[in-house]
mmCIF file as Biopython writes it, N, C-alpha, C and O atoms, coordinates in Angstrom:
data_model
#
loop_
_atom_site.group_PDB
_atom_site.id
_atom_site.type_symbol
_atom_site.label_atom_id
_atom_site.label_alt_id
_atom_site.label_comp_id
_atom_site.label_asym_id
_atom_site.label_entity_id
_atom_site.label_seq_id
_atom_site.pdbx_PDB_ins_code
_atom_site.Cartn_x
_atom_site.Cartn_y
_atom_site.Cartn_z
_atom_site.occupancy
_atom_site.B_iso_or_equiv
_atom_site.auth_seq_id
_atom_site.auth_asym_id
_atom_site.pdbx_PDB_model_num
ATOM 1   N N  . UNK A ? 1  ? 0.829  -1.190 0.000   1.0 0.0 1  A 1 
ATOM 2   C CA . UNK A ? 1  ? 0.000  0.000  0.000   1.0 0.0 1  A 1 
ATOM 3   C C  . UNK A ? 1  ? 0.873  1.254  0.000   1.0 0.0 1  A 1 
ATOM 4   O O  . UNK A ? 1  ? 0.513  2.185  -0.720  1.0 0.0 1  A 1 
ATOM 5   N N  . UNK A ? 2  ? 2.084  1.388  0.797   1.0 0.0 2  A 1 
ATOM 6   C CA . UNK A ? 2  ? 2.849  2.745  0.902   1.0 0.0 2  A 1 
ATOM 7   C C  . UNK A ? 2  ? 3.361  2.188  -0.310  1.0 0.0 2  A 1 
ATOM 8   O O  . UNK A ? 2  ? 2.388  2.195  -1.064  1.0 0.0 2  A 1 
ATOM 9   N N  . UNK A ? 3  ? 4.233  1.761  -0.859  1.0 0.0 3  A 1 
ATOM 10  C CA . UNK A ? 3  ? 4.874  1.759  -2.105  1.0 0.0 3  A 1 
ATOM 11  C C  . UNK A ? 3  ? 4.119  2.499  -3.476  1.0 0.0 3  A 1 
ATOM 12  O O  . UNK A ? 3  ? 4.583  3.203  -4.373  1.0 0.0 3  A 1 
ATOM 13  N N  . UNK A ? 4  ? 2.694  1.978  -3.183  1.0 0.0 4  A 1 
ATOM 14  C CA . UNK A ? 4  ? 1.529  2.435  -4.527  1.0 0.0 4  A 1 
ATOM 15  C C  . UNK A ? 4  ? 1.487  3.699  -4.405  1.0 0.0 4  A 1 
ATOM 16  O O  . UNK A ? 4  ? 1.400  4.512  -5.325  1.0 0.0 4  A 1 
ATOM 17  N N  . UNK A ? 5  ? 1.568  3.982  -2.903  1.0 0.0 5  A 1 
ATOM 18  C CA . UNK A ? 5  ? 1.161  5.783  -2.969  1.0 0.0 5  A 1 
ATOM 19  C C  . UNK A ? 5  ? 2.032  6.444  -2.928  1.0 0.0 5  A 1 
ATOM 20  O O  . UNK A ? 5  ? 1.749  7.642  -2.901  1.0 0.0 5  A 1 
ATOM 21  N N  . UNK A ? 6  ? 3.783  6.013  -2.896  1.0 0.0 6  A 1 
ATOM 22  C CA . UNK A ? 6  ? 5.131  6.680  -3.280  1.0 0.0 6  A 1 
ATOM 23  C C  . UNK A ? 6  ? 5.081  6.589  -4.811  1.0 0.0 6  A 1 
ATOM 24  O O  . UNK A ? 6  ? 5.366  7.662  -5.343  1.0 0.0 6  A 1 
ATOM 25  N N  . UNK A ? 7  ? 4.795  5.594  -5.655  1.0 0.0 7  A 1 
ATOM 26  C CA . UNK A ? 7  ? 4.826  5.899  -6.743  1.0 0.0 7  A 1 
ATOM 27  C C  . UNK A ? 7  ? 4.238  6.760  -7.382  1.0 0.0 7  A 1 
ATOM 28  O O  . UNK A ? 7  ? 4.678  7.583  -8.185  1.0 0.0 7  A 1 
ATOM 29  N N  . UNK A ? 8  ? 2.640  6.461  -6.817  1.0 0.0 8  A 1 
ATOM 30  C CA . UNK A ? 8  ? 1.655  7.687  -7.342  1.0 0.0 8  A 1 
ATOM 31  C C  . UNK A ? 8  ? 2.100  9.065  -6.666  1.0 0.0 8  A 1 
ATOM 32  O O  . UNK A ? 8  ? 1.720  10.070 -7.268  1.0 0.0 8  A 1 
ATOM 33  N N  . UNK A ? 9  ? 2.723  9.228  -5.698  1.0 0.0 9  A 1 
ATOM 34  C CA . UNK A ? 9  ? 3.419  11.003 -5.714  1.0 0.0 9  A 1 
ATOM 35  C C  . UNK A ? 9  ? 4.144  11.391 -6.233  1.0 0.0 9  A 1 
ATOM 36  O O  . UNK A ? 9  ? 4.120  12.557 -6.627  1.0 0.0 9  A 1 
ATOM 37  N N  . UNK A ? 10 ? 5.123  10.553 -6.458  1.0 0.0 10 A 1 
ATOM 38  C CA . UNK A ? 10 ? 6.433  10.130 -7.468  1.0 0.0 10 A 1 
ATOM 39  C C  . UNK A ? 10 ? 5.686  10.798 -9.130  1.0 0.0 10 A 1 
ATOM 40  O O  . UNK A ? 10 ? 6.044  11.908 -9.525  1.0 0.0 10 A 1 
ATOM 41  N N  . UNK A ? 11 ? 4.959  10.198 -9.709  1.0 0.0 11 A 1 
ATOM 42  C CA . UNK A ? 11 ? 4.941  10.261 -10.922 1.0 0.0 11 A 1 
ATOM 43  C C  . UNK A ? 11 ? 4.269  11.676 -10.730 1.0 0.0 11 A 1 
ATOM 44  O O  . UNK A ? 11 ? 4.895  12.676 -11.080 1.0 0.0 11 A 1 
ATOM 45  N N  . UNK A ? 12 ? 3.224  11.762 -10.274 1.0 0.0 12 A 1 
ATOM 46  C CA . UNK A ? 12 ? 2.616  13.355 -10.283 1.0 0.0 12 A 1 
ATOM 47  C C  . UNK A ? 12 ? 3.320  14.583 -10.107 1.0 0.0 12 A 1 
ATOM 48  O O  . UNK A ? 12 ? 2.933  15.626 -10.634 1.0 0.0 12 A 1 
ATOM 49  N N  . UNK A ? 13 ? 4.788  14.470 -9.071  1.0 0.0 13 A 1 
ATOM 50  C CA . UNK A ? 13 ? 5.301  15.176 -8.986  1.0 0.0 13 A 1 
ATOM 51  C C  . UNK A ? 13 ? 6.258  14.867 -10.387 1.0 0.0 13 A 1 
ATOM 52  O O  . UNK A ? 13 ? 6.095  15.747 -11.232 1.0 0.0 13 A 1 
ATOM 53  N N  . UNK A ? 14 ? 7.084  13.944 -10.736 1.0 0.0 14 A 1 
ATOM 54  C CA . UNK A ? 14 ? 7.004  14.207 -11.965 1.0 0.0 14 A 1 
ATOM 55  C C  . UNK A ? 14 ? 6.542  14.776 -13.224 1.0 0.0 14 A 1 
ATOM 56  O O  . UNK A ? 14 ? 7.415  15.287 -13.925 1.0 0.0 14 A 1 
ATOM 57  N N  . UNK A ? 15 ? 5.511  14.788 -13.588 1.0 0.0 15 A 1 
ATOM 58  C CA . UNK A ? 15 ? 4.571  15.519 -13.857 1.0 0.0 15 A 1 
ATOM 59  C C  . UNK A ? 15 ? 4.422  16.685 -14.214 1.0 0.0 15 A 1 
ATOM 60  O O  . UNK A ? 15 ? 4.409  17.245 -15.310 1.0 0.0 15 A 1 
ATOM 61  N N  . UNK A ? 16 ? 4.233  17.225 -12.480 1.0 0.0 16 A 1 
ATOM 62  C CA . UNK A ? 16 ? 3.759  18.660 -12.424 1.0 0.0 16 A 1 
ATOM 63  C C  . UNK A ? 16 ? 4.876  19.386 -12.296 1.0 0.0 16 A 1 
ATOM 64  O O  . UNK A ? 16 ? 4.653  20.574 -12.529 1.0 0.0 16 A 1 
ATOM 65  N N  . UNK A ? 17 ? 6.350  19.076 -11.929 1.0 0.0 17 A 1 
ATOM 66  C CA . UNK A ? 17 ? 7.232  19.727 -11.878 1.0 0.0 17 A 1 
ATOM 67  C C  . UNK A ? 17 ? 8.033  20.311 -12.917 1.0 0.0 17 A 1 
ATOM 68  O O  . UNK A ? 17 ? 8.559  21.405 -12.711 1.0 0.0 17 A 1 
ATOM 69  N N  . UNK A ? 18 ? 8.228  19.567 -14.274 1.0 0.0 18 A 1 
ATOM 70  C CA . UNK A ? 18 ? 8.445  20.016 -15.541 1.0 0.0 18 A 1 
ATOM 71  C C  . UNK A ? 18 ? 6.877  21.118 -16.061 1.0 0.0 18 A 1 
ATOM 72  O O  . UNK A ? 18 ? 7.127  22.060 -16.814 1.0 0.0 18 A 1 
ATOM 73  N N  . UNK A ? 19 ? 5.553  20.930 -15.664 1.0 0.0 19 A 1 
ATOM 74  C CA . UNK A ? 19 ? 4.878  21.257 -16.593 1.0 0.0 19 A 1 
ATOM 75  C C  . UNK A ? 19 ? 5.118  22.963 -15.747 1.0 0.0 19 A 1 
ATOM 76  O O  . UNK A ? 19 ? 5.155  23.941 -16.494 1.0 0.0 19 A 1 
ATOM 77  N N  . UNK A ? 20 ? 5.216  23.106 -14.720 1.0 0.0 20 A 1 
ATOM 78  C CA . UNK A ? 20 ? 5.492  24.225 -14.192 1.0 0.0 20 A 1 
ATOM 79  C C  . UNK A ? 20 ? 6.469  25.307 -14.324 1.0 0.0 20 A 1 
ATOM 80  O O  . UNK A ? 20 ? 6.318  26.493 -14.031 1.0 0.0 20 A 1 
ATOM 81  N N  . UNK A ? 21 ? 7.605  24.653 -14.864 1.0 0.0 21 A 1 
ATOM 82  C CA . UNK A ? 21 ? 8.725  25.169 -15.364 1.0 0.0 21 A 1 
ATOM 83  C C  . UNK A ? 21 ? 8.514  25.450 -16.659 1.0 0.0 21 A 1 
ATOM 84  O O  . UNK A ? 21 ? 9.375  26.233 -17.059 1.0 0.0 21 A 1 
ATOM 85  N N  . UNK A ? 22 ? 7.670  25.122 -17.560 1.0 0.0 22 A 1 
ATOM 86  C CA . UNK A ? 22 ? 7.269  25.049 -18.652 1.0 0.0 22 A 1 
ATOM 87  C C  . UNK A ? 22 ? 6.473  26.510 -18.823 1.0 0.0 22 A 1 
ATOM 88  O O  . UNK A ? 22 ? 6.781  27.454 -19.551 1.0 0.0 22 A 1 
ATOM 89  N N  . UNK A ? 23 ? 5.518  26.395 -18.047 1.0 0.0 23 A 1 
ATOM 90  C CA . UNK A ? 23 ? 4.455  27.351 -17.982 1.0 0.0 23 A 1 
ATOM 91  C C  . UNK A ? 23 ? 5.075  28.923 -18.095 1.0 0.0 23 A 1 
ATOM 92  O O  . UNK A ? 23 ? 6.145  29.323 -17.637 1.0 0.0 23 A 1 
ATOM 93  N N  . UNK A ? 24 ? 3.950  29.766 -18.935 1.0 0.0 24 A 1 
ATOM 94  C CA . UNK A ? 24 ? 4.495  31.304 -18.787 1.0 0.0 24 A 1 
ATOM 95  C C  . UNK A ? 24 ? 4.283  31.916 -18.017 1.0 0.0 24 A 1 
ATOM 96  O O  . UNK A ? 24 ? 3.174  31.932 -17.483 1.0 0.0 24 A 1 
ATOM 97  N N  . UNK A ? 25 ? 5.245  32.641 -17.669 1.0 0.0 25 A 1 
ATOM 98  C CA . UNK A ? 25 ? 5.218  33.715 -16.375 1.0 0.0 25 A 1 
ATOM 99  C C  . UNK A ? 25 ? 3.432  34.436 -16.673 1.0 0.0 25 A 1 
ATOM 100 O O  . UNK A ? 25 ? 2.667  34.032 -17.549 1.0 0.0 25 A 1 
ATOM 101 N N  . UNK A ? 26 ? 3.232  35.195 -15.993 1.0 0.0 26 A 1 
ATOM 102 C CA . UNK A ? 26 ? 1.872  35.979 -15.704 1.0 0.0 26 A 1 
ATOM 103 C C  . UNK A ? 26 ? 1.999  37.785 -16.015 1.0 0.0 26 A 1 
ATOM 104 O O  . UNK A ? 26 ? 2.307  38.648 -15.194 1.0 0.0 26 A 1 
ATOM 105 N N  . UNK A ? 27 ? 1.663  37.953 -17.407 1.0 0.0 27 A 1 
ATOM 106 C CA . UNK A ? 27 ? 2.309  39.535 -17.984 1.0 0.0 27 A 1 
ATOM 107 C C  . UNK A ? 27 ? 1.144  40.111 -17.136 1.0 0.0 27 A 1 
ATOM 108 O O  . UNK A ? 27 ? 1.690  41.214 -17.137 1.0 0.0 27 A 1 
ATOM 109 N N  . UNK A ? 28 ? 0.112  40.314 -16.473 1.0 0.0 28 A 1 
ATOM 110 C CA . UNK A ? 28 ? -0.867 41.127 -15.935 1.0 0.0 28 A 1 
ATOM 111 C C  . UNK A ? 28 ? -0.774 41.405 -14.745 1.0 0.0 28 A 1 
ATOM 112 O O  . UNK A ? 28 ? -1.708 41.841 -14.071 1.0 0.0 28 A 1 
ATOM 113 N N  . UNK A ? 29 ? 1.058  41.055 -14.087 1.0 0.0 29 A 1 
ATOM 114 C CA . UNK A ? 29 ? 1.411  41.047 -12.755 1.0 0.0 29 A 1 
ATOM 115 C C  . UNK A ? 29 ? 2.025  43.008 -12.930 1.0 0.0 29 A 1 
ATOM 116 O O  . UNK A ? 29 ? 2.543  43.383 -13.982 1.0 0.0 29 A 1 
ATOM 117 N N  . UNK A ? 30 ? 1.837  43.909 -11.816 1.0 0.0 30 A 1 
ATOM 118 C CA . UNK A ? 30 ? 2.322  45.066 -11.951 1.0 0.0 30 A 1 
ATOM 119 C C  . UNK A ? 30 ? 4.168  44.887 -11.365 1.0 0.0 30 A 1 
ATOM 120 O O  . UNK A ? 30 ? 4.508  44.318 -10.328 1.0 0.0 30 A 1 
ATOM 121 N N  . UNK A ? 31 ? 5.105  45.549 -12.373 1.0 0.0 31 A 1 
ATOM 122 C CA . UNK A ? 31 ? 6.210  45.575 -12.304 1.0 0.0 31 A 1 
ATOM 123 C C  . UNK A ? 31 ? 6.605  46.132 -10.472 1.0 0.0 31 A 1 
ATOM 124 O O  . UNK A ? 31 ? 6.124  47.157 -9.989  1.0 0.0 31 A 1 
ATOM 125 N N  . UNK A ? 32 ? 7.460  45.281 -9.787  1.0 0.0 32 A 1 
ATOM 126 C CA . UNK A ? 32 ? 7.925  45.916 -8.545  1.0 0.0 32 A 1 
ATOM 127 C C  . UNK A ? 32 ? 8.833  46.946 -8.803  1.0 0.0 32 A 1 
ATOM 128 O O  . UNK A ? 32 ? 9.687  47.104 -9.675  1.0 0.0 32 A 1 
ATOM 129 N N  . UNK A ? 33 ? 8.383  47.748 -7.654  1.0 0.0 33 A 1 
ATOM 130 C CA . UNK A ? 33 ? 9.029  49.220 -7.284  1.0 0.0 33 A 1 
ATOM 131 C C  . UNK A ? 33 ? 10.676 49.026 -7.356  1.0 0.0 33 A 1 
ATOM 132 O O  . UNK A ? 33 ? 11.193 47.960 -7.022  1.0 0.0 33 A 1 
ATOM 133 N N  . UNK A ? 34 ? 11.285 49.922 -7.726  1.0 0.0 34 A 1 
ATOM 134 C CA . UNK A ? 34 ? 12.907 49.934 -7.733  1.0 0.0 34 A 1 
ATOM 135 C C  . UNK A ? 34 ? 13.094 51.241 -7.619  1.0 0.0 34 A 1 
ATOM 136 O O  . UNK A ? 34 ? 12.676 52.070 -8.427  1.0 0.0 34 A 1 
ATOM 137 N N  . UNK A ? 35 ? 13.878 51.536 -6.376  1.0 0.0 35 A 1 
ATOM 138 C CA . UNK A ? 35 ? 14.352 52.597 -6.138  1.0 0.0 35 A 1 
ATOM 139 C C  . UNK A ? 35 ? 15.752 52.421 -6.849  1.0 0.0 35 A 1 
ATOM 140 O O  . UNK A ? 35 ? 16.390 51.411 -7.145  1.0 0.0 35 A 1 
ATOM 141 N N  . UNK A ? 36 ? 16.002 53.784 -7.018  1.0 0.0 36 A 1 
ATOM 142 C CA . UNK A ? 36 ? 17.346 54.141 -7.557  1.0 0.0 36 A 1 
ATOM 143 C C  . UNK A ? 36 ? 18.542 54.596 -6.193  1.0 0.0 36 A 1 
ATOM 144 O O  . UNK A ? 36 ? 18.132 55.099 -5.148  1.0 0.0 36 A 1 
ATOM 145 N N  . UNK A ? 37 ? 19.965 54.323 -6.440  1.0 0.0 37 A 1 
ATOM 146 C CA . UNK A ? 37 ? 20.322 54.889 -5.776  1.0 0.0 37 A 1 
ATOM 147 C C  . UNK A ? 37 ? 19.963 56.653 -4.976  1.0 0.0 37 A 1 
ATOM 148 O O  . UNK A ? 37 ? 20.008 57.064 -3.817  1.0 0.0 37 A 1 
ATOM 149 N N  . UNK A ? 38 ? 19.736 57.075 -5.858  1.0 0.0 38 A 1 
ATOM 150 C CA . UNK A ? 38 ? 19.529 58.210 -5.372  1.0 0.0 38 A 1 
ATOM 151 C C  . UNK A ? 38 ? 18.427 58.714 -4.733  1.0 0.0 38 A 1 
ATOM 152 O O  . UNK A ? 38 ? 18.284 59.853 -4.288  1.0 0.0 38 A 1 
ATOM 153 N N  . UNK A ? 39 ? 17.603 57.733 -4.714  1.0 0.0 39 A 1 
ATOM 154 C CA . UNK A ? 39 ? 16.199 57.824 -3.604  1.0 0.0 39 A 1 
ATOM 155 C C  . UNK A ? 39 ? 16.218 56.929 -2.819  1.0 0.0 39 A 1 
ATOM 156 O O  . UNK A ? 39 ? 15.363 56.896 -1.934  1.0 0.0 39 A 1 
ATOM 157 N N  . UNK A ? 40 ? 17.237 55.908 -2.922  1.0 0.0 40 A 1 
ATOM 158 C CA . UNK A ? 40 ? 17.540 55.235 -1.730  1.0 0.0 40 A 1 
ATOM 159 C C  . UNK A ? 40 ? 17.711 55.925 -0.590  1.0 0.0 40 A 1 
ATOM 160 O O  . UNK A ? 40 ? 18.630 56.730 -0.737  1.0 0.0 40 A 1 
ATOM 161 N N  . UNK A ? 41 ? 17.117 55.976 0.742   1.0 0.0 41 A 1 
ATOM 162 C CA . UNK A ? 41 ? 17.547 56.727 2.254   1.0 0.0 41 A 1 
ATOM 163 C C  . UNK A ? 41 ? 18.951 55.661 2.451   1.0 0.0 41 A 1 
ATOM 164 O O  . UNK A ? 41 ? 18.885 54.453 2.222   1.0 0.0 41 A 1 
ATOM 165 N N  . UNK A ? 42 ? 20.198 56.363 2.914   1.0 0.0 42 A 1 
ATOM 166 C CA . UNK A ? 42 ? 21.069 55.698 4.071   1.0 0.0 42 A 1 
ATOM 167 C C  . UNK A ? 42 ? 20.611 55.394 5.187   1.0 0.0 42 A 1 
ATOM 168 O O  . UNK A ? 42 ? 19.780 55.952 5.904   1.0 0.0 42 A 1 
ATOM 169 N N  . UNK A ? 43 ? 21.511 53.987 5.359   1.0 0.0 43 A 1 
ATOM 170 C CA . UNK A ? 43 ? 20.858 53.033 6.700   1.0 0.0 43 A 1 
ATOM 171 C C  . UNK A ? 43 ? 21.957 54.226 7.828   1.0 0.0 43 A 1 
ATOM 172 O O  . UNK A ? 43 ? 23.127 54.440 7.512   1.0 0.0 43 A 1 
ATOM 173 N N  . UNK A ? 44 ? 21.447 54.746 8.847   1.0 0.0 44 A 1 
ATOM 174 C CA . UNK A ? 44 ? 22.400 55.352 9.931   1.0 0.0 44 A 1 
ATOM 175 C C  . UNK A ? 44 ? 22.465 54.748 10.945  1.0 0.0 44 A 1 
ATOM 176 O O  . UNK A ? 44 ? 21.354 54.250 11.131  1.0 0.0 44 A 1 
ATOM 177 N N  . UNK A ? 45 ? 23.484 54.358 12.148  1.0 0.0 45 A 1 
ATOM 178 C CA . UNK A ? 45 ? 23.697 53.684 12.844  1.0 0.0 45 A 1 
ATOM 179 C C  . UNK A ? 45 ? 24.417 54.675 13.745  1.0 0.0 45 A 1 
ATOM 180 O O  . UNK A ? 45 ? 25.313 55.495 13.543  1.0 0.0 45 A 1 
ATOM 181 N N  . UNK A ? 46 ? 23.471 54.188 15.175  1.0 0.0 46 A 1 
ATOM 182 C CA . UNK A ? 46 ? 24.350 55.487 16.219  1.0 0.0 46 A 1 
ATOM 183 C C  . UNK A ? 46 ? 25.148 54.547 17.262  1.0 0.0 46 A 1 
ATOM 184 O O  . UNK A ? 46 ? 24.639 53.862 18.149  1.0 0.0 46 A 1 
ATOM 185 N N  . UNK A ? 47 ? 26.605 54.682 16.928  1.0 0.0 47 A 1 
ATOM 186 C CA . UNK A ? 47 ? 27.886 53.830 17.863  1.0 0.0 47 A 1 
ATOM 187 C C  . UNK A ? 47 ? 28.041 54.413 19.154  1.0 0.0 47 A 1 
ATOM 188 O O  . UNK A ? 47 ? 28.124 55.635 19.036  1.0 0.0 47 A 1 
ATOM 189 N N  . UNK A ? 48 ? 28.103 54.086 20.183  1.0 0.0 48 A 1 
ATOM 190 C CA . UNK A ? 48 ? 28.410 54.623 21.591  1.0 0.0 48 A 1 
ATOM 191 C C  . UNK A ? 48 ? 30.005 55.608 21.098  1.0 0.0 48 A 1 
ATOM 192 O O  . UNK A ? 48 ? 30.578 55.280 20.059  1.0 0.0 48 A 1 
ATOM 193 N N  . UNK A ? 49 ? 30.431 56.500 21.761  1.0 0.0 49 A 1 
ATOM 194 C CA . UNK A ? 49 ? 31.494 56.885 21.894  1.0 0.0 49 A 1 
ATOM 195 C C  . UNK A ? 49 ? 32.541 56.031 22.235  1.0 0.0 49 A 1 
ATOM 196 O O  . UNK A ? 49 ? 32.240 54.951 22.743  1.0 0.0 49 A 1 
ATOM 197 N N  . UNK A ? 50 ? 33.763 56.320 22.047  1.0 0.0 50 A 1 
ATOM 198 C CA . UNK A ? 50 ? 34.420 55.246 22.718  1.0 0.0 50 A 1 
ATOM 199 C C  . UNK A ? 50 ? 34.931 55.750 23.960  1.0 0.0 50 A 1 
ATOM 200 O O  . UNK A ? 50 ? 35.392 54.884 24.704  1.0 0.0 50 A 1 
ATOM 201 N N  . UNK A ? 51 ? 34.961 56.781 24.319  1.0 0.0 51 A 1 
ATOM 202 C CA . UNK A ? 51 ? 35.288 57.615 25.592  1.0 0.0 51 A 1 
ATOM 203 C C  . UNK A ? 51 ? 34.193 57.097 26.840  1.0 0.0 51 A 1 
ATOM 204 O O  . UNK A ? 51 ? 34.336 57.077 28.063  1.0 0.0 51 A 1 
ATOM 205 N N  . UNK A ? 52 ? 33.113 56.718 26.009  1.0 0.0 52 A 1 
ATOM 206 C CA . UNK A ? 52 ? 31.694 56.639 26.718  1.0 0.0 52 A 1 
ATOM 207 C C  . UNK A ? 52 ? 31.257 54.796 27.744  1.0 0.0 52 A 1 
ATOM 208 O O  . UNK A ? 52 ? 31.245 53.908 26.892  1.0 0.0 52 A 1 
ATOM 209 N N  . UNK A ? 53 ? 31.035 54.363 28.804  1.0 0.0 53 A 1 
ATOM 210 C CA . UNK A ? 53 ? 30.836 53.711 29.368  1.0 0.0 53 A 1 
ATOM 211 C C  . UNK A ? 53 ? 30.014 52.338 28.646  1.0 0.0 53 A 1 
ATOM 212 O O  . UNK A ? 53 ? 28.799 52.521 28.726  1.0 0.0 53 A 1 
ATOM 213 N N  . UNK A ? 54 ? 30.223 51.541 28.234  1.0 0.0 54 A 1 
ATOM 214 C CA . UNK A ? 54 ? 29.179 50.910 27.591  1.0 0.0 54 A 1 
ATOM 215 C C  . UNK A ? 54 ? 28.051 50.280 28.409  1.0 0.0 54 A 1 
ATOM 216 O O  . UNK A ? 54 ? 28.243 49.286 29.109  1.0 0.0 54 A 1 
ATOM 217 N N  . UNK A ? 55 ? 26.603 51.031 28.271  1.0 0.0 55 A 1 
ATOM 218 C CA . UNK A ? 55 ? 25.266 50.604 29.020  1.0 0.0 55 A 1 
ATOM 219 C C  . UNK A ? 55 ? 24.869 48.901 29.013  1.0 0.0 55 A 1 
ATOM 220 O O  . UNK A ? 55 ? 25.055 48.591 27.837  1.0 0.0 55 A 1 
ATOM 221 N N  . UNK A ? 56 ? 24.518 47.938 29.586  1.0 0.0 56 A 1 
ATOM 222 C CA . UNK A ? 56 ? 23.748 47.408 29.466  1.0 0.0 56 A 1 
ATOM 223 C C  . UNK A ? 56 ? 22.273 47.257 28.871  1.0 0.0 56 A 1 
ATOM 224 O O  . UNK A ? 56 ? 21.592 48.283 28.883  1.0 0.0 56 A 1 
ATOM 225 N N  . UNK A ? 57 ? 21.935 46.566 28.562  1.0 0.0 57 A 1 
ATOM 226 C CA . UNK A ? 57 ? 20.274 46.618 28.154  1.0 0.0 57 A 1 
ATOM 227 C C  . UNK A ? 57 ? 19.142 47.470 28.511  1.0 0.0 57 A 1 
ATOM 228 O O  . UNK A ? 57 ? 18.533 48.416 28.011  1.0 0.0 57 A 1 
ATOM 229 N N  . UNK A ? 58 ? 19.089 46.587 29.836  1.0 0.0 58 A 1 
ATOM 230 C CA . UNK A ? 58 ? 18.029 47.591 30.760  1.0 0.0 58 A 1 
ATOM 231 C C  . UNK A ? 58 ? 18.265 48.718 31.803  1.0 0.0 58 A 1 
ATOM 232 O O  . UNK A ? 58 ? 17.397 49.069 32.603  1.0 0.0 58 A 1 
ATOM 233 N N  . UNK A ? 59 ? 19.612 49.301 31.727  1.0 0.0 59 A 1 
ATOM 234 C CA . UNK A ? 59 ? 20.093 50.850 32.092  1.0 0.0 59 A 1 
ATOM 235 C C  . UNK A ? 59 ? 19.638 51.721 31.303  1.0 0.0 59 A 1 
ATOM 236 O O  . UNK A ? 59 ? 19.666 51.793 30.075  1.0 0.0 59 A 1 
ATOM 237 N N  . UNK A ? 60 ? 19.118 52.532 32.264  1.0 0.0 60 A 1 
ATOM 238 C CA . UNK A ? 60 ? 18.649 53.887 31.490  1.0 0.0 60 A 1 
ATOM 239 C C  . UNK A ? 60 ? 19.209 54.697 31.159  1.0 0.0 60 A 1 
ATOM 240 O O  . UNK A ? 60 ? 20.094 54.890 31.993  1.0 0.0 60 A 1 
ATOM 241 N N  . UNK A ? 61 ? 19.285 55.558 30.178  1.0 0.0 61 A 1 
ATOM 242 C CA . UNK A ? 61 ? 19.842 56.576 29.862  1.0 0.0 61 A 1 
ATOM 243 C C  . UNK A ? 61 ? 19.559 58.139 30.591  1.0 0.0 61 A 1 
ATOM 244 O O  . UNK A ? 61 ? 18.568 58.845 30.784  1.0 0.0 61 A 1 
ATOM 245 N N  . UNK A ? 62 ? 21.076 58.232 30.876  1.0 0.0 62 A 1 
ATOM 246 C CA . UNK A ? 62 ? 21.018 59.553 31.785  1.0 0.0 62 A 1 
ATOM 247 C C  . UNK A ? 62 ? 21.027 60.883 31.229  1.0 0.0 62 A 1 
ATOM 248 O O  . UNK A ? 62 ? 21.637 60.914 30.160  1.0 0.0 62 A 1 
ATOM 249 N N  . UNK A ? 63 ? 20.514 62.089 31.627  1.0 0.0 63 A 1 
ATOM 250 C CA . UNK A ? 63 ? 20.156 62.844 31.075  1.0 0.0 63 A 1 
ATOM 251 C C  . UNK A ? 63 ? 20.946 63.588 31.259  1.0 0.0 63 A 1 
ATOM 252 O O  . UNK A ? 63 ? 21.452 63.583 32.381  1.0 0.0 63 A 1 
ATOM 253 N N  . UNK A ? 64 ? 21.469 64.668 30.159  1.0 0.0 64 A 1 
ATOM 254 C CA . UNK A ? 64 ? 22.971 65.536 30.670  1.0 0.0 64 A 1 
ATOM 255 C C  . UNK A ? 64 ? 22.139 66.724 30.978  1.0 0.0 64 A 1 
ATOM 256 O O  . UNK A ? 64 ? 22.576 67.670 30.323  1.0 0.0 64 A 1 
ATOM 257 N N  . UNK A ? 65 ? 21.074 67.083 31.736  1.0 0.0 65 A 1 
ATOM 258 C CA . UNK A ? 65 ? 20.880 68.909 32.153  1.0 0.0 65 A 1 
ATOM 259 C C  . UNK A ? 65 ? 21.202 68.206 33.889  1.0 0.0 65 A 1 
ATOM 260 O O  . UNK A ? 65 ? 21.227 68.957 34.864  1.0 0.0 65 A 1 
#
């Protein structure tokens, strides 16, 4: 009984896996967005000082007034 139904997934996926690769893409899909460099935003990243104490997680940040 398992053998009959490895074959029968076997061949279907046979099958369907060429006919899929086969198949044409979908032209009525809308083209994705592409930014250009130049409307790309920079990723910014704020580094501790190195003069500066390095905080733990759940330490709060102290206020300089």
């Amino acid at each position: 009984m398992l053998d009959m139904r490895l074959v029968t997934t076997s061949l279907a996926m046979l099958i369907a896996l060429p006919a899929g690769a086969v198949a044409e893409p979908v032209k009525d899909q809308a083209a994705p967005v592409v930014q250009s460099s130049a409307e790309a935003r920079p990723i910014r990243v704020i580094l501790p000082a190195p003069w500066e104490a390095t905080r733990s997680q759940g330490e709060p940040v102290k206020s300089s007034k």
